[in-house]
BALOBA-1460 file (C-alpha; in Angstrom, 3 decimals):
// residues 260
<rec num="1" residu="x" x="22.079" y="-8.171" z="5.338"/>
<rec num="2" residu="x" x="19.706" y="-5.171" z="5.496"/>
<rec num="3" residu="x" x="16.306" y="-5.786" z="4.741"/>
<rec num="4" residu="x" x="16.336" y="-3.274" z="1.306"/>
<rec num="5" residu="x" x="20.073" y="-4.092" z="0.133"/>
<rec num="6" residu="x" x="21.477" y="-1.758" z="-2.252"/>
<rec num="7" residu="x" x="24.195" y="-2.758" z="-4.577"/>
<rec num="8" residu="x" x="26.610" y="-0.583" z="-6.199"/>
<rec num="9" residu="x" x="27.753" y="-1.837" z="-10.547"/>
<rec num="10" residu="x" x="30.785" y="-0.765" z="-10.582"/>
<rec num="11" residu="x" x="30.778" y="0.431" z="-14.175"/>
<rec num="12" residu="x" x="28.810" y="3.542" z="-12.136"/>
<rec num="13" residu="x" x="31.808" y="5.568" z="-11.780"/>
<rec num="14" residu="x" x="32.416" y="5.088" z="-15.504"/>
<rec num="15" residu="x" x="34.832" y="2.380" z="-17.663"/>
<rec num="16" residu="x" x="37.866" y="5.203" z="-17.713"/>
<rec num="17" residu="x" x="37.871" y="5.687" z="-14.187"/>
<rec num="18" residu="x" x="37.445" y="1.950" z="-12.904"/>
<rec num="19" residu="x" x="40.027" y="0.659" z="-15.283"/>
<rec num="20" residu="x" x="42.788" y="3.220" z="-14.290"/>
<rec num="21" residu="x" x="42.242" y="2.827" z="-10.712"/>
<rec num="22" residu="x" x="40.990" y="-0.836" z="-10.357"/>
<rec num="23" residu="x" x="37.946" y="-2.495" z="-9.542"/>
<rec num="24" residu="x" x="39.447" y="-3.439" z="-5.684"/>
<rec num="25" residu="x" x="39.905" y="0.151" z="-5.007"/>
<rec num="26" residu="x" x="36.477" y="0.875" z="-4.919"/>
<rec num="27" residu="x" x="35.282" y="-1.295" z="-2.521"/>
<rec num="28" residu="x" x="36.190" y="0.444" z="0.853"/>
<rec num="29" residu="x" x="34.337" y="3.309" z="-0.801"/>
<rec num="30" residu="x" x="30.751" y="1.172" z="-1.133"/>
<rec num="31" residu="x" x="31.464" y="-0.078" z="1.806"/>
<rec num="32" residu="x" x="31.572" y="3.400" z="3.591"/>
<rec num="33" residu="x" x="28.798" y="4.448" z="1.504"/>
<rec num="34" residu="x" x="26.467" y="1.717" z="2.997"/>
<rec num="35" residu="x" x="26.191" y="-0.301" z="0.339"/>
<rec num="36" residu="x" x="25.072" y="-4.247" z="1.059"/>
<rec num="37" residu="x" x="26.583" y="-5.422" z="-2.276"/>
<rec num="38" residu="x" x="29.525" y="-4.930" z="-5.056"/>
<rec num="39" residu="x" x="28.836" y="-5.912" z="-8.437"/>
<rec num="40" residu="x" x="32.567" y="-6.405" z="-10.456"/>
<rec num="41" residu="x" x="32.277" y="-6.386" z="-13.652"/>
<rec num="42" residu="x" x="34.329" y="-8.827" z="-16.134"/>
<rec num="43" residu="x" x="34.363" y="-6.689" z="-18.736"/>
<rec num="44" residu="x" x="36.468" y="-3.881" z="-16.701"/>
<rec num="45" residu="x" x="39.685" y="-5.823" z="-15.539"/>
<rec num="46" residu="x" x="42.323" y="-4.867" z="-17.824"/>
<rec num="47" residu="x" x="44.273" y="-7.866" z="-17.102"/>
<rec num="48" residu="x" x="43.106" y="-10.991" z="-15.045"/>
<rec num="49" residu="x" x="42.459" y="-9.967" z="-11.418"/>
<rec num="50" residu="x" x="44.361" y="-11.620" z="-8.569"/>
<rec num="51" residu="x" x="41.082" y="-13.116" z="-7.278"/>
<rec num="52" residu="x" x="42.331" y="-14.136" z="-3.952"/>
<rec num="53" residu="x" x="42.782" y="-10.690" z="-3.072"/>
<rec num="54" residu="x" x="39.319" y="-9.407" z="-3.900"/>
<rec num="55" residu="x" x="37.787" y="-12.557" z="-2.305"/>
<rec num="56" residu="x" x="39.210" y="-11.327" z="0.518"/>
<rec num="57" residu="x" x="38.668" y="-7.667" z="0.647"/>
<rec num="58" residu="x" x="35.041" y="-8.380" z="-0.389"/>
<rec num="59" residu="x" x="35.226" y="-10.562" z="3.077"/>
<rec num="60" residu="x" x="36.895" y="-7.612" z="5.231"/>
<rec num="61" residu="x" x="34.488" y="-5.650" z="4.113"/>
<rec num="62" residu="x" x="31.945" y="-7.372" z="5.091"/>
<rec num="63" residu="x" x="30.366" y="-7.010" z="1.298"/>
<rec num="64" residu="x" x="28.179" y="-9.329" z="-0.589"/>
<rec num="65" residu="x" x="29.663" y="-9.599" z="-3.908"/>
<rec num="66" residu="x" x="28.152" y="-10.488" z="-7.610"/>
<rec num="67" residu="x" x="29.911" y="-11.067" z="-10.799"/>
<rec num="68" residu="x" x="28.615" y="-9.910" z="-13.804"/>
<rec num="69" residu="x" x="30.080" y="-11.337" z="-17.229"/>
<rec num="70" residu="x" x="29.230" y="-9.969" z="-20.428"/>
<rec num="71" residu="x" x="28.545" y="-13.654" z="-21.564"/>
<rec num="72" residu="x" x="25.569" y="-14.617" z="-23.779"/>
<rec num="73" residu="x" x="23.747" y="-18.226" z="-22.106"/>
<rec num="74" residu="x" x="22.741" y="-19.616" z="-25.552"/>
<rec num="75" residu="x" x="24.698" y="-19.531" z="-28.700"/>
<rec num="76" residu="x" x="23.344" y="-18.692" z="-32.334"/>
<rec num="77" residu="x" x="23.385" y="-22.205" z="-32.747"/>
<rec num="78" residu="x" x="21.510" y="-23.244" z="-29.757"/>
<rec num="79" residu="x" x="23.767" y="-24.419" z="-27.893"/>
<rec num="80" residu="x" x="25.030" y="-23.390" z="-24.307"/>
<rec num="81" residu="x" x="28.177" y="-21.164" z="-24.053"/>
<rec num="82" residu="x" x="30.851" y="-23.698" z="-23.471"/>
<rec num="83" residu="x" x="32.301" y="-20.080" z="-21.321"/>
<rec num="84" residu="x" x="29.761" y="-20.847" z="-18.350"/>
<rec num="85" residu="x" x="31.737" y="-23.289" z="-16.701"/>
<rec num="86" residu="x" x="34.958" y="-21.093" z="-16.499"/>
<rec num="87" residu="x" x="33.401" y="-17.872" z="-15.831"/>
<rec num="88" residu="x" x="31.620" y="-19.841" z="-12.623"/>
<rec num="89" residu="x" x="34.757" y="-20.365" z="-11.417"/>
<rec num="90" residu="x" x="36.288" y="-17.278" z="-12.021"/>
<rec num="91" residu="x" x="32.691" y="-15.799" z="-10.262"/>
<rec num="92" residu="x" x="33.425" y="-17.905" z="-7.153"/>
<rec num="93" residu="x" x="37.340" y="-17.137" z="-7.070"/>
<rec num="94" residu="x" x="36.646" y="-13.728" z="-6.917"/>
<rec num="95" residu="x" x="34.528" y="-13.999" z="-3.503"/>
<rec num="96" residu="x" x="31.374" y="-13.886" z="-5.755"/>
<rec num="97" residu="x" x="27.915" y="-14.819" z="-4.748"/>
<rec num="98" residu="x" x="25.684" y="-14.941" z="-8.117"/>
<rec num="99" residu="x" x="27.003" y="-14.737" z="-11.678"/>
<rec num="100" residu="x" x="24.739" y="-12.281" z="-13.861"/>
<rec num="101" residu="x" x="25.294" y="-12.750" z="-17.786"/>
<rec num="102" residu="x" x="22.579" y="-12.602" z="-20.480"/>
<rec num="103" residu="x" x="20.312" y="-14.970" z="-21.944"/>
<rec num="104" residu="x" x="21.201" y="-14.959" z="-25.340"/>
<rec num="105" residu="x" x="19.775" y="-16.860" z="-28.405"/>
<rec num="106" residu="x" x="17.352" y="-19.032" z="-26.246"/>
<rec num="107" residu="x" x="14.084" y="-20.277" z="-27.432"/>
<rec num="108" residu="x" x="11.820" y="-22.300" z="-26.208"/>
<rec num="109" residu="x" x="11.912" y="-25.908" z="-26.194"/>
<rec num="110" residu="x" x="15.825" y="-26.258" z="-25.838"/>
<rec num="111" residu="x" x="17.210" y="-28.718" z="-23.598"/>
<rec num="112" residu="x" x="17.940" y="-27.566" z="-20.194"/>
<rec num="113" residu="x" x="20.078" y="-30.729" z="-19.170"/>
<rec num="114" residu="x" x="23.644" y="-29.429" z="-19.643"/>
<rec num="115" residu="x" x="22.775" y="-26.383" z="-17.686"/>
<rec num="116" residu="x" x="21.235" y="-28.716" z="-15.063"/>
<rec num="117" residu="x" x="24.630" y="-30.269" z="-15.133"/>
<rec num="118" residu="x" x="26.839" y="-27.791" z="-14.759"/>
<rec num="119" residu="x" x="24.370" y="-26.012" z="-11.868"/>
<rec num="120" residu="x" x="24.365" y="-28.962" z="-9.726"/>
<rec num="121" residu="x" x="26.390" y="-28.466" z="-6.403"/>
<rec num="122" residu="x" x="27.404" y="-24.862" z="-7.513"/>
<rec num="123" residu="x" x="27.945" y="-22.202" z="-4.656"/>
<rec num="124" residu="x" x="27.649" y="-19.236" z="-7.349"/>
<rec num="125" residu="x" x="24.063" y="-18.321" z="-8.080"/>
<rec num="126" residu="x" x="22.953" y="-17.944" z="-12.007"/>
<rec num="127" residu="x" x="21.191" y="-14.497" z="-12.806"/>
<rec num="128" residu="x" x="19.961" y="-14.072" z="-16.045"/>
<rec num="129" residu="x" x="19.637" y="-10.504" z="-17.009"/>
<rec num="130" residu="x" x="17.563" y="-8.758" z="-19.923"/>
<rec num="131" residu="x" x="19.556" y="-7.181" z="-21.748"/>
<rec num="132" residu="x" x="20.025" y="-4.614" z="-24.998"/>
<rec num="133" residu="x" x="20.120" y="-7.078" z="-27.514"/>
<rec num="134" residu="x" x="17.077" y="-8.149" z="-29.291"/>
<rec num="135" residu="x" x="17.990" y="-11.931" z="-28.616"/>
<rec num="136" residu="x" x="18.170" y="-10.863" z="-25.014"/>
<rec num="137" residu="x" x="16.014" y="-8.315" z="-24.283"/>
<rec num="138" residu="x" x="12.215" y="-9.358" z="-25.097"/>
<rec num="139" residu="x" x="9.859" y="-10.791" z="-22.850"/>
<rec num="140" residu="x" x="8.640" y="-13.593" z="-24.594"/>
<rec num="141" residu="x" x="11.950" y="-15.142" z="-24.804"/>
<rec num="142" residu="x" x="13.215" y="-14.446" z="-21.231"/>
<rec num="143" residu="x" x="9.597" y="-15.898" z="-20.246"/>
<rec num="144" residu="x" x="9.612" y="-19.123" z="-21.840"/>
<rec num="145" residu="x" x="13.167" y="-19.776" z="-20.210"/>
<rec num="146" residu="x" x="12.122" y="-19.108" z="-16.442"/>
<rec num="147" residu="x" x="9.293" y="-21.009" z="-17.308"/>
<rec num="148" residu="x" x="11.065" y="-24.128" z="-18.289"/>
<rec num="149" residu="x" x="13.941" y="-23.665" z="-15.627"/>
<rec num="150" residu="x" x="11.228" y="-23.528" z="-13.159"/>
<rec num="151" residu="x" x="9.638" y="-26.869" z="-14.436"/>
<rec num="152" residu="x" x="13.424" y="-28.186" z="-13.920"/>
<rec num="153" residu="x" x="13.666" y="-26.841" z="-10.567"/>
<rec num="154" residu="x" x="16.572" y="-24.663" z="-11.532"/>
<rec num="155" residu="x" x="17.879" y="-22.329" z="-9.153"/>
<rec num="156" residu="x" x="18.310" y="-19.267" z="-11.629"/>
<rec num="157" residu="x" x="16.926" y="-15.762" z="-10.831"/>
<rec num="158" residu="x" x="16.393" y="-12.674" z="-12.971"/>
<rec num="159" residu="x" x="18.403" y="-9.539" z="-13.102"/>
<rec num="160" residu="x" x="15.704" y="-7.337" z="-14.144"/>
<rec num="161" residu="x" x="17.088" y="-4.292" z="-15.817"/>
<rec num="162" residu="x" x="14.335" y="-1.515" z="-15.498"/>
<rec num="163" residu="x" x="16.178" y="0.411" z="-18.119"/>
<rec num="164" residu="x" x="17.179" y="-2.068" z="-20.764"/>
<rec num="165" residu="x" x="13.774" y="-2.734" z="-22.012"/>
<rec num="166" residu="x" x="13.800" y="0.690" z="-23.724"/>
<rec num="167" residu="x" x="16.252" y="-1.056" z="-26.250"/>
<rec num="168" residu="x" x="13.680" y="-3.139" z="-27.416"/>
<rec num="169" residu="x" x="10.484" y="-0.662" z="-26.981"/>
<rec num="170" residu="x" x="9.361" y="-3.707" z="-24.458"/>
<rec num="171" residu="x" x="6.661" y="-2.471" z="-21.892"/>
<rec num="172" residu="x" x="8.674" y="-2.799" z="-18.999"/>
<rec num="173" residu="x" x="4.979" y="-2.855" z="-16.788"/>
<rec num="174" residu="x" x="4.091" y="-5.966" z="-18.826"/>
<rec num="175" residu="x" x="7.348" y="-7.231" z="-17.970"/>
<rec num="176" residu="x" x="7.514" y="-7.294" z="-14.809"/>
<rec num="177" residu="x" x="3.967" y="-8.591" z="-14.402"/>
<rec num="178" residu="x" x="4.994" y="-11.610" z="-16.296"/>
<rec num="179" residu="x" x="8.884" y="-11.925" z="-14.692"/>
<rec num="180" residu="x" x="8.437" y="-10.436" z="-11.344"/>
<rec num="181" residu="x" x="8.787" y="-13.584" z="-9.377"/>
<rec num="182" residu="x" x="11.516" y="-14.386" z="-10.897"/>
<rec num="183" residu="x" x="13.431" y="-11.448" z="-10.019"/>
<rec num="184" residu="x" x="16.109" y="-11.971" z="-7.420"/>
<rec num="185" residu="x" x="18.075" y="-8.611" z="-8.462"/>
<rec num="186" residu="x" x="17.109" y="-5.479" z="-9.799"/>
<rec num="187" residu="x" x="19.765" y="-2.987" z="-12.139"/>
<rec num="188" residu="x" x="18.114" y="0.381" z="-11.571"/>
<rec num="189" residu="x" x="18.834" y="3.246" z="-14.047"/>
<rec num="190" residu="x" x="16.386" y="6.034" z="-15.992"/>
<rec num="191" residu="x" x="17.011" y="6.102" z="-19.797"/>
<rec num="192" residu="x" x="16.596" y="9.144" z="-22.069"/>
<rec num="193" residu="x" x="17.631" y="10.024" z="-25.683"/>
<rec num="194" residu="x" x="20.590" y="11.929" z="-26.048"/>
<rec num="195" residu="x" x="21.215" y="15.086" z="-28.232"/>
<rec num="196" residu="x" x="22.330" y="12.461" z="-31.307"/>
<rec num="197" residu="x" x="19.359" y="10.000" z="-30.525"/>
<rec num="198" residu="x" x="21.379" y="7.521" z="-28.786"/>
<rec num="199" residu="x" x="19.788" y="5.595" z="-25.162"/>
<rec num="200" residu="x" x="22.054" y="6.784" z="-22.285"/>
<rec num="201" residu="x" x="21.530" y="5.686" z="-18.971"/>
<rec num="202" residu="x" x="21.251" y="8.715" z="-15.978"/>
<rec num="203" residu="x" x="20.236" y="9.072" z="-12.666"/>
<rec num="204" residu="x" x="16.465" y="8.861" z="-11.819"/>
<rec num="205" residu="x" x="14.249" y="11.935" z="-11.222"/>
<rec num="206" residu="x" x="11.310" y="12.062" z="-8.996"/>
<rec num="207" residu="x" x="9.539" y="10.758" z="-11.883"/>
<rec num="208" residu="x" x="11.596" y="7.507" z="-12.691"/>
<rec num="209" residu="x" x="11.172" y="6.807" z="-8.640"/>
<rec num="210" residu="x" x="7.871" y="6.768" z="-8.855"/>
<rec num="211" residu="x" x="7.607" y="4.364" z="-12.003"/>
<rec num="212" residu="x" x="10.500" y="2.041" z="-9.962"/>
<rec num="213" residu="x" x="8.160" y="2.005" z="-6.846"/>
<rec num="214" residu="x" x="5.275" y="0.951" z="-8.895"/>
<rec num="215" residu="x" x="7.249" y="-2.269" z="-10.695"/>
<rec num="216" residu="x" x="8.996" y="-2.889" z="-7.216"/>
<rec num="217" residu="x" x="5.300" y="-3.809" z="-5.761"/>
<rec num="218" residu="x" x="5.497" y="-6.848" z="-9.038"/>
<rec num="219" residu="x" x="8.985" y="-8.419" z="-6.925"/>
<rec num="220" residu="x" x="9.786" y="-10.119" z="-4.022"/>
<rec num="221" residu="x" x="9.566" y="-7.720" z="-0.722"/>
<rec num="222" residu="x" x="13.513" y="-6.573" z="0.173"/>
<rec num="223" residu="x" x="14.842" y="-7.874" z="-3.303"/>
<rec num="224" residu="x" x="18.347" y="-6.436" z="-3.700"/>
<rec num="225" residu="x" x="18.653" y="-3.071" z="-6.211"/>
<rec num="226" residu="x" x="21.271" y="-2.052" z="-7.731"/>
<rec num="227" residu="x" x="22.493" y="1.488" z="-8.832"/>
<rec num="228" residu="x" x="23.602" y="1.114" z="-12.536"/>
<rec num="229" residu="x" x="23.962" y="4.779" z="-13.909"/>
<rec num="230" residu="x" x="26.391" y="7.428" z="-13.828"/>
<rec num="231" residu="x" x="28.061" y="8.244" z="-9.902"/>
<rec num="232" residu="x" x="29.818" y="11.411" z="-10.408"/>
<rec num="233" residu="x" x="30.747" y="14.355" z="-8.543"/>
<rec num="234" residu="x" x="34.158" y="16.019" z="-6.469"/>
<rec num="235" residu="x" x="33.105" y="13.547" z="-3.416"/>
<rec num="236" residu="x" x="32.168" y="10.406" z="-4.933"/>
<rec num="237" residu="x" x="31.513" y="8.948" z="-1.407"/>
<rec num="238" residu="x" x="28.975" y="11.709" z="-0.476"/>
<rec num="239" residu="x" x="27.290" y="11.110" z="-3.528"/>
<rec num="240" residu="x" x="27.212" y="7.065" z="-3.462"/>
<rec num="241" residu="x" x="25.883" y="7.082" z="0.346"/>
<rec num="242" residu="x" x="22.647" y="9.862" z="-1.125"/>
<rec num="243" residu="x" x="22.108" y="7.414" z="-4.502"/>
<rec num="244" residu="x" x="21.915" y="4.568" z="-2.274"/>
<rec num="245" residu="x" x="20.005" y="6.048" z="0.594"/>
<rec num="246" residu="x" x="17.298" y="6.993" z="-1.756"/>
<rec num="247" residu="x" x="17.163" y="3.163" z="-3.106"/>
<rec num="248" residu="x" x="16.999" y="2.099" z="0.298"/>
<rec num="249" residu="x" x="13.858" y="4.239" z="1.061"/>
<rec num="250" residu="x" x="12.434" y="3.139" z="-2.011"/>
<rec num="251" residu="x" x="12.698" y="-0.275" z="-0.959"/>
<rec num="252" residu="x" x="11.298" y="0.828" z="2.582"/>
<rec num="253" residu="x" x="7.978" y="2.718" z="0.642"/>
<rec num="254" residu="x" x="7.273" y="-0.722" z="-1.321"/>
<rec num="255" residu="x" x="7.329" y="-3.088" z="1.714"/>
<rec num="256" residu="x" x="4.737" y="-0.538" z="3.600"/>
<rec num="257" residu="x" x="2.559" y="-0.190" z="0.559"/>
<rec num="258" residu="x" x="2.540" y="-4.323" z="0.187"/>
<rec num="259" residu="x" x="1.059" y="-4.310" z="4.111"/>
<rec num="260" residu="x" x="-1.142" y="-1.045" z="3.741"/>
């Protein structure tokens, strides 16, 4: 594993795209690209994958592998999504790694001991991302559960989503002065309004690098990023290997900056 991994989400080269051609088909590509990691994403398979067969062309490849699952931790009603146990399995099936789904209606003070449960002796890590929502995607809430998982010595690590915060006008600075050691994975992606006033996720300018270097120096030295924004282009592979070059020398300026 290189010291600055890169991952690719797959949902990069656009739901249309991924669907008609199949999640497996891209791997050889991130793999030729130079990418440490593949993120599949639940919410693109079409049908149920054969996960025996991307287990093992994750292996031939010599990838790392995540599985992300658009599946919300806590219910409305407090209570633990009875879908974490199931999309584990399908997580580990598939050759993954880590498991990244939301955090959903969590506040503090709820009992941690099912989760504890179902944690125990797991392979697949838990990554709990910040996302859009505004059950998900505030720092106070997200805070209070690392904070309490912690206490339980949990072994559950952030996604932190650079962009997502935008949804809920957080301070993304704040936030990752008050998650960064949490983080175990970073989703990397600049945000602007569209012509109708919509959030759209793009690729970063010299700008958004800059900002990204500057929250990088609030993580854990060689913490995996991860490209989550539009790949497009004639030669997708040309332009996956220059998106994740330019992560990896991100990566490379925060770990020199830390020693400076």
């Amino acid at each position: 594993m290189p010291l600055h991994p890169v991952s690719v989400s797959l949902s990069s080269y656009g739901a249309s795209l991924v669907r008609e051609r199949g999640q497996a088909s891209f791997l050889p590509l991130l793999a030729q690209a130079g990418a440490a990691r593949a993120e599949l994403r639940e919410e693109l398979f079409d049908a149920p994958p054969d996960p025996k067969a991307l287990s093992a062309a994750v292996r031939s490849l010599k990838l790392d592998c995540l599985y992300s699952a658009p599946l919300e931790l806590w219910t409305e009603q407090g209570q633990l999504s009875a879908a974490l146990g199931p999309t584990l399995e399908r997580a580990s099936a598939c050759g993954a790694h880590w498991l990244k789904v939301s955090l959903g209606y969590y506040r503090a003070g709820y009992d941690l001991n099912e989760l504890a449960r179902q944690l125990a002796g797991q392979s697949v890590q838990l990554l709990v991302e910040n996302d859009q929502t505004a059950q998900g995607g505030r720092i106070n809430a997200l805070l209070a559960f690392f904070t309490e998982a912690e206490t339980r010595n949990l072994d559950i690590g952030m996604t932190f989503d650079i962009g997502n915060w935008l949804w809920q006008i957080q301070p993304v600075d704040e936030a990752a002065q008050c998650l960064g050691r949490h983080v175990r994975y970073v989703h990397c992606k600049a945000v602007r309004h569209s012509v109708d006033g919509r959030l759209v996720a793009l690729p970063p300018d010299e700008i958004d690098l800059q900002q990204w270097l500057r929250l990088f120096r609030q993580f854990p030295v060689g913490v995996p990023r991860a490209i989550e924004y539009p790949l497009q282009g004639d030669d997708l592979l040309a332009v996956t290997r220059q998106h994740i070059e330019t992560l990896a020398r991100l990566g490379q300026m925060q770990e020199e900056r830390q020693h400076a």
